[in-house]
C-alpha distance (Angstrom), angle and dihedral (degrees) to the residues before:
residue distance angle dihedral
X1 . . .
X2 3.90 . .
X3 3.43 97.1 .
X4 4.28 98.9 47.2
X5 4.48 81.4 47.6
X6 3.68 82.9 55.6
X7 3.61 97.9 48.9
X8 3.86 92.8 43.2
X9 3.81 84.6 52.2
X10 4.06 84.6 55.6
X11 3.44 92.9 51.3
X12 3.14 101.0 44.2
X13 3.83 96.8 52.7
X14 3.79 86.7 44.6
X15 3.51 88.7 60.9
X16 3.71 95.8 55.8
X17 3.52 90.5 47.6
X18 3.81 89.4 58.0
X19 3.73 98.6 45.1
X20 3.98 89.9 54.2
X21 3.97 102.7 34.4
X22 3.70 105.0 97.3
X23 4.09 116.7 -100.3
X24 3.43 118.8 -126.6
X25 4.08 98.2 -172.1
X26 3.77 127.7 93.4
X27 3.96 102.8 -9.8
X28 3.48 112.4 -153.8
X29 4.10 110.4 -152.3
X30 3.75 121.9 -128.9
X31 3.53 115.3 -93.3
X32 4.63 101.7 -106.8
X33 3.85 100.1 -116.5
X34 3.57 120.2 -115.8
X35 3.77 114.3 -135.4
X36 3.98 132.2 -173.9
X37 3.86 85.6 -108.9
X38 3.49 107.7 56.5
X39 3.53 113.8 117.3
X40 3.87 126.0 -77.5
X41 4.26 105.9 -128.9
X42 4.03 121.5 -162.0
X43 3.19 136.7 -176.1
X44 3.29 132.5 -159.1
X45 4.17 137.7 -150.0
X46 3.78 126.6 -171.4
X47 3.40 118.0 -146.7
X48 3.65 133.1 -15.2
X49 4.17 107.1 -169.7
X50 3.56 125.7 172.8
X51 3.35 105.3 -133.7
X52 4.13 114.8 -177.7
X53 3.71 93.4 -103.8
X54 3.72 86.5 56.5
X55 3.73 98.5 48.0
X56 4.01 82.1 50.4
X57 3.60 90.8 54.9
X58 3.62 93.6 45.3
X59 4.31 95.9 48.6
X60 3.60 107.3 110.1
X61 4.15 118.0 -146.6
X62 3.79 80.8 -105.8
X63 3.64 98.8 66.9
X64 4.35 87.6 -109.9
X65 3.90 117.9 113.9
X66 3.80 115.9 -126.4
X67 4.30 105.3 -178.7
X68 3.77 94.9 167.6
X69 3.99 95.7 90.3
X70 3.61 80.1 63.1
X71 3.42 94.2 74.7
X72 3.69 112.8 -7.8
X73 3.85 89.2 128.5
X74 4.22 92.8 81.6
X75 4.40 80.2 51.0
X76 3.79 90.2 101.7
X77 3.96 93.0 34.0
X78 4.38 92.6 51.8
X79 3.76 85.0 45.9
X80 3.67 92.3 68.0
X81 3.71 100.7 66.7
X82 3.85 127.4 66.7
X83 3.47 90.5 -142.3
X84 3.91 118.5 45.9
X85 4.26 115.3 -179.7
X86 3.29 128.5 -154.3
X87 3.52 145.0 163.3
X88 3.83 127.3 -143.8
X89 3.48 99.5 -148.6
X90 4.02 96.0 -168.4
X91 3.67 141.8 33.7
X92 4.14 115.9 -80.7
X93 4.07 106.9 -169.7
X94 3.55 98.8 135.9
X95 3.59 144.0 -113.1
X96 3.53 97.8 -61.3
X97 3.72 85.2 74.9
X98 4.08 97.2 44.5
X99 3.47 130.2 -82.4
X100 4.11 109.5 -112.2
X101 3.39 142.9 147.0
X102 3.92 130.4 -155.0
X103 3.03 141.8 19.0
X104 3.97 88.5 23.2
X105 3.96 109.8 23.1
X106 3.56 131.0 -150.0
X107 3.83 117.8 158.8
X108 4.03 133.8 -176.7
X109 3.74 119.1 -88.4
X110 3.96 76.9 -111.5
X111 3.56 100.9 81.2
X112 3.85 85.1 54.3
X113 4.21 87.8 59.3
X114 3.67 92.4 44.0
X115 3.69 99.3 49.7
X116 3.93 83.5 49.2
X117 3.96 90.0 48.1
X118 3.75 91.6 51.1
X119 3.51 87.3 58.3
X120 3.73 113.1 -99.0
X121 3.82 110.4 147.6
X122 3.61 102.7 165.0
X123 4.50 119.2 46.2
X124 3.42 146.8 -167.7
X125 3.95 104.7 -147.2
X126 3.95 103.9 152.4
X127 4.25 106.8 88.4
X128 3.95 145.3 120.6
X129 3.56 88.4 -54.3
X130 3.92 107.5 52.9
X131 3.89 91.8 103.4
X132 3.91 98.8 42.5
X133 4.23 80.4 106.1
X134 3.86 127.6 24.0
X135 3.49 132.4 -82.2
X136 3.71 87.9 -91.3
X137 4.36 85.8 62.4
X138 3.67 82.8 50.3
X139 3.49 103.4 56.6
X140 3.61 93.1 45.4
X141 3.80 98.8 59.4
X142 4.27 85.2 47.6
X143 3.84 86.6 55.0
X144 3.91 91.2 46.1
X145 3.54 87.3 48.1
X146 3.75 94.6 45.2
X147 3.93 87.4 55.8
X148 3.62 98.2 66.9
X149 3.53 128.6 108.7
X150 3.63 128.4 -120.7
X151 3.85 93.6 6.8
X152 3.70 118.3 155.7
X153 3.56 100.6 -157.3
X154 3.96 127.7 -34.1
X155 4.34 104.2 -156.9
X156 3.17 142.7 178.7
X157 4.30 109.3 49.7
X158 4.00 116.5 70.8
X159 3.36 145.3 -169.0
X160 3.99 101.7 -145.3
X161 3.96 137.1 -10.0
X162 3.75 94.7 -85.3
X163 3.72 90.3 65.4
X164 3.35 94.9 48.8
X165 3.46 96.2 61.8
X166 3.83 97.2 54.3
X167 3.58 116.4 109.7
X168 3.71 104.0 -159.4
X169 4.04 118.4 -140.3
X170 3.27 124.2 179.8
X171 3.96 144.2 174.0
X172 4.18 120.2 -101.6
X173 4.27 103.6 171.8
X174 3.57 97.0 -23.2
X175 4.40 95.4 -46.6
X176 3.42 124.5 115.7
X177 3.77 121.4 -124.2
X178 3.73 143.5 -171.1
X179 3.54 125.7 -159.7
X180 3.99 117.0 -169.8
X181 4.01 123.7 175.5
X182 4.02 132.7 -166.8
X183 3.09 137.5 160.1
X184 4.20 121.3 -141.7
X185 3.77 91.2 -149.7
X186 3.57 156.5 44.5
X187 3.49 131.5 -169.9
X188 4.08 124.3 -95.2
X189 3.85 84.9 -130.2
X190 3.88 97.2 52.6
X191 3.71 110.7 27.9
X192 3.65 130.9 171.2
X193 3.83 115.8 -54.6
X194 3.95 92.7 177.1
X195 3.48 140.8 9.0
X196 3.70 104.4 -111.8
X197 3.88 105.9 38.0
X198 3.45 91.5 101.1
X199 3.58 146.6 14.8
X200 3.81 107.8 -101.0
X201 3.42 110.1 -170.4
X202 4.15 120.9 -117.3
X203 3.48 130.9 157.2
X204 4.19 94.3 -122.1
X205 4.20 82.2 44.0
X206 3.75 95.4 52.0
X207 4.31 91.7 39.9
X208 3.63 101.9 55.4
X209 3.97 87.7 45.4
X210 3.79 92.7 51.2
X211 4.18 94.0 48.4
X212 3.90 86.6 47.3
X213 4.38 88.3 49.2
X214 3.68 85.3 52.3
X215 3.34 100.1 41.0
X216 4.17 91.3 60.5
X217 3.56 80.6 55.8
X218 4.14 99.2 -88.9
X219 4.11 103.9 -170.2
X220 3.72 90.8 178.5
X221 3.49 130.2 20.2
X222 3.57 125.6 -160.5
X223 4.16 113.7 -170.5
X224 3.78 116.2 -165.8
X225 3.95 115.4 -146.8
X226 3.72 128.2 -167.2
X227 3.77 103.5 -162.1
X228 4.05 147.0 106.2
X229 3.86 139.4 78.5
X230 3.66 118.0 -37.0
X231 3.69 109.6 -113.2
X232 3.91 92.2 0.1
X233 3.70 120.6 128.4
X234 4.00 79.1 -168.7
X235 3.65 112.5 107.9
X236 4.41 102.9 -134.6
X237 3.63 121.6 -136.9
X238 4.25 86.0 -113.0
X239 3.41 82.0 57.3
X240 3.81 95.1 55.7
X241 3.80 88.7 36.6
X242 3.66 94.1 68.8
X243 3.35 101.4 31.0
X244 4.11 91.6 60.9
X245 3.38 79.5 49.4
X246 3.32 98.3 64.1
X247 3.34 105.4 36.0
X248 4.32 84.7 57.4
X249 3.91 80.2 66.1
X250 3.59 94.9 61.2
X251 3.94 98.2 -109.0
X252 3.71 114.6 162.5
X253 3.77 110.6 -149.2
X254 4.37 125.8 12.6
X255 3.38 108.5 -150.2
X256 3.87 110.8 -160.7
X257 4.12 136.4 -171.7
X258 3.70 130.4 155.0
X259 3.65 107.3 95.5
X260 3.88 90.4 80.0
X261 3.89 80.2 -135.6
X262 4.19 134.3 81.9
X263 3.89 107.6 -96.2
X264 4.02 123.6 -173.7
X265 3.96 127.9 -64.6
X266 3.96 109.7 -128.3
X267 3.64 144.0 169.9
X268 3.68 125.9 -133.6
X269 3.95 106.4 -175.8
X270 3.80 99.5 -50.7
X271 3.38 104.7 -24.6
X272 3.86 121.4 96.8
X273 3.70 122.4 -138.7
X274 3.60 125.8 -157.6
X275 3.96 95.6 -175.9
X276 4.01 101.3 -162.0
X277 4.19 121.2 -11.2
X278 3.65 83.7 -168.0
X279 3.86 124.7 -150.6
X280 3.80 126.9 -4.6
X281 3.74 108.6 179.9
X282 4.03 116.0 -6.1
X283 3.67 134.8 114.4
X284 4.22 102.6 -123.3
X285 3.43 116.1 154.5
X286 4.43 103.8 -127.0
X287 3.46 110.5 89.4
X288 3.77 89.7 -131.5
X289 3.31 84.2 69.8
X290 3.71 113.1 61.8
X291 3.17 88.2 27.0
X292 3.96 103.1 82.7
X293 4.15 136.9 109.8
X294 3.93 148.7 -140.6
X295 3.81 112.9 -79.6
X296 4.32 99.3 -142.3
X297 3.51 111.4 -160.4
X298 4.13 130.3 178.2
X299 3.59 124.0 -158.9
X300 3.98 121.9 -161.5
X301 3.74 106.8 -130.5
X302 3.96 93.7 -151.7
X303 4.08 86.4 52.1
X304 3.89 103.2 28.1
X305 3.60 73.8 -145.4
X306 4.11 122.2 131.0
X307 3.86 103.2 -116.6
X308 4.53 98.1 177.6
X309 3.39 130.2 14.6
X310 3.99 124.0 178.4
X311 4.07 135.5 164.8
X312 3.71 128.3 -121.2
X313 3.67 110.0 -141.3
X314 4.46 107.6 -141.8
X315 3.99 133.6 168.8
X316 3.79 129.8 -137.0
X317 3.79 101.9 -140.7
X318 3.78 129.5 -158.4
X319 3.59 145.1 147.0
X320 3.56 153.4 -114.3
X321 3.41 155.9 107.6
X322 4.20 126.6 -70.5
X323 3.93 86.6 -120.3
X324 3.29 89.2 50.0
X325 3.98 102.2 47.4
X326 4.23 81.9 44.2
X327 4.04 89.9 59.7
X328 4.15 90.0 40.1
X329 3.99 79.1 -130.0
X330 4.06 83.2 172.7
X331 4.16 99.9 179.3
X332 4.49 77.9 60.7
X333 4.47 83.8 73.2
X334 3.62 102.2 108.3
X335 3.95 141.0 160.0
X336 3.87 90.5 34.9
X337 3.87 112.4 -168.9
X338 3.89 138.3 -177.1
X339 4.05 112.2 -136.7
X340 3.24 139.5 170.3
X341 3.39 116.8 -117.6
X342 3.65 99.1 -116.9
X343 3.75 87.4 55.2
X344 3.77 97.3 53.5
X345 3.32 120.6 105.4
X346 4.25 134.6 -150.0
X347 4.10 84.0 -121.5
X348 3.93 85.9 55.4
X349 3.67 91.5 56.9
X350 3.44 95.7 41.7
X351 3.52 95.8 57.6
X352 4.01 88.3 56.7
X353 3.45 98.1 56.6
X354 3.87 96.6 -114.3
X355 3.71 113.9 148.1
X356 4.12 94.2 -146.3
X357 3.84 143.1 66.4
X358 3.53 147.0 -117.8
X359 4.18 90.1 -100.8
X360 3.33 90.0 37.1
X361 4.09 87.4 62.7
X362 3.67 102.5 36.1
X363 3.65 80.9 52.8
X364 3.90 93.8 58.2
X365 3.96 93.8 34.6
X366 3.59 90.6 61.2
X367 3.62 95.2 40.5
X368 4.24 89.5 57.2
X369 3.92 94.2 39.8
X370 3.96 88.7 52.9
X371 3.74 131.0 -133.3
X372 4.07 98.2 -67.4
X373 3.79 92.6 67.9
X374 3.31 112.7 67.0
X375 4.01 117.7 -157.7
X376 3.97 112.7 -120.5
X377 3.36 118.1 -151.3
């Protein structure tokens, strides 16, 4: 009996000496804390437009519309950022209404889901095109919108005066911001039918909304702003009109699309202006525009200030044939593909009948965004 209380006393203290010597095997790191001051990251996408050649590459066998193999690739990259931008550059009220593409737009509820699956939480949907349909079109693509999960705020189309008065604020790690969208514009083709549709921009419009963000406590406020030249990498005195504007309100971050094309980033006093990020995903035929990028912008939450900005070069690939692109036989654009930039290839480009190169563009891009932005790869 002595000699097993001995060797249970052994074990025993062997035992404890196991459970406190250090292990060497499989060390699992300590989770990085996540405090109310880390910084705030956005991203931001020009604009998505669904042309016809991208609702044909989108149609499913089953009559459905599924647009996120389009792009799904930039998924994991939108996922990233608390705040993801984007503007919804055409109307989306379903097939009930017609599917078309230009001049007079009308897209699936789909394109709604897969801008939301990509990862856009936070869109632009008031421009030029907001009265190529009826009221009726309009209110559809708000309710489509409203439908999403995990949105932040969707601005800039509505369904009555009342919601075009709302400024929407809401919390990113414990800040308060304000996102507010117009557009300067409508087309000759589709003007106004009402005045509440859509955000048109004024100066009295774009005040009173600004007081009211920072009276529910706004500490950053990011304005969207549909304006600019078509196809002009040229910012336009209107341009600079408003957006000095603005920034005498105290808004922290302009937002701009329109041009189809990437215009400069500036900064009027403290407000940052990113005049035009161009095209997202869309099927136009200039290579400036499918050839465009990601604006990524932090935001200290102790400052509310923007502390690093940089630009993510990507490519809006499609196909066809020379003859083809020489007759502008549009419905012929096929196999349409989101890429990085880094990822394209010279065979890619090729194959859409774009006289240029991946150099050639990066070149250009980081001519137009100016030397304070640096591209990331």
């Amino acid at each position: 009996m002595k000699k097993l209380g001995v060797l249970a006393i052994v074990l025993v203290g062997a035992f404890a000496c196991w459970l406190l010597w250090p292990q060497t095997s499989s060390p699992q790191p300590s989770p990085k804390p996540k405090t109310a001051n880390s910084d705030i990251t956005l991203l931001a996408a020009g604009d998505f437009i669904a042309h016809d050649s991208i609702n044909m590459a989108a149609k499913q066998p089953s009559g459905s519309y599924d647009y996120l193999p389009l792009m799904d690739t930039f998924t994991p990259i939108f996922r990233q950022y608390d705040i993801r931008f984007c503007s919804d550059g055409v109307l989306n009220g379903g097939t009930q209404f017609g599917v078309s593409g230009y001049p007079k737009f009308n897209s699936p509820t789909e394109f709604v889901d897969g801008m939301t699956k990509v990862g856009c939480n936070l869109v632009a949907n008031g421009t030029n095109h907001s009265f190529d349909r009826d009221q009726s079109v309009i209110n559809a693509t708000a309710d489509a919108w409203a439908r999403q999960p995990n949105m932040l705020a969707a601005v800039g189309l509505n369904k009555n005066k009342q919601d075009q008065q709302k400024v929407h604020v809401f919390m990113v790690k414990n800040t308060k911001v304000a996102f507010l969208a117009y557009t300067t514009y409508l087309n000759q083709d589709a003007p106004a039918q009402n005045d509440y549709g859509v955000n048109v921009f004024s100066e009295d419009f774009a005040k009173s909304q600004i007081a009211e963000a920072k009276k529910q406590g706004a500490q950053i406020i990011i304005v969207s702003m549909r304006w600019g030249t078509e196809f002009s990498s040229q910012v336009n005195e209107l341009q600079r009109k408003d957006a000095s504007f603005l920034a005498a309100q105290g808004v922290s971050l302009i937002l701009g699309h329109g041009p189809h094309v990437v215009q400069p980033v500036e900064k009027i006093a403290d407000t940052t202006v990113w005049y035009s990020l161009g095209n997202f995903l869309n099927t136009q035929l200039q290579p400036e525009t499918v050839f465009g990028g990601l604006a990524q912008i932090t935001f200290n939450t102790k400052t509310h200030k923007i502390t690093k900005q940089s630009f993510l070069p990507v490519y809006a690939h499609y196909e066809w044939t020379a003859d083809q692109a020489a007759k502008e036989d549009l419905l012929a654009r096929k196999n349409v593909k989101m890429y990085l930039l880094k990822d394209t290839t010279q065979a890619l480009i090729d194959k859409q009948q774009l006289k240029t190169s991946v150099d050639a563009q990066r070149q250009r891009l980081q001519t137009i965004v100016g030397p304070n932005v640096p591209l990331s790869n």
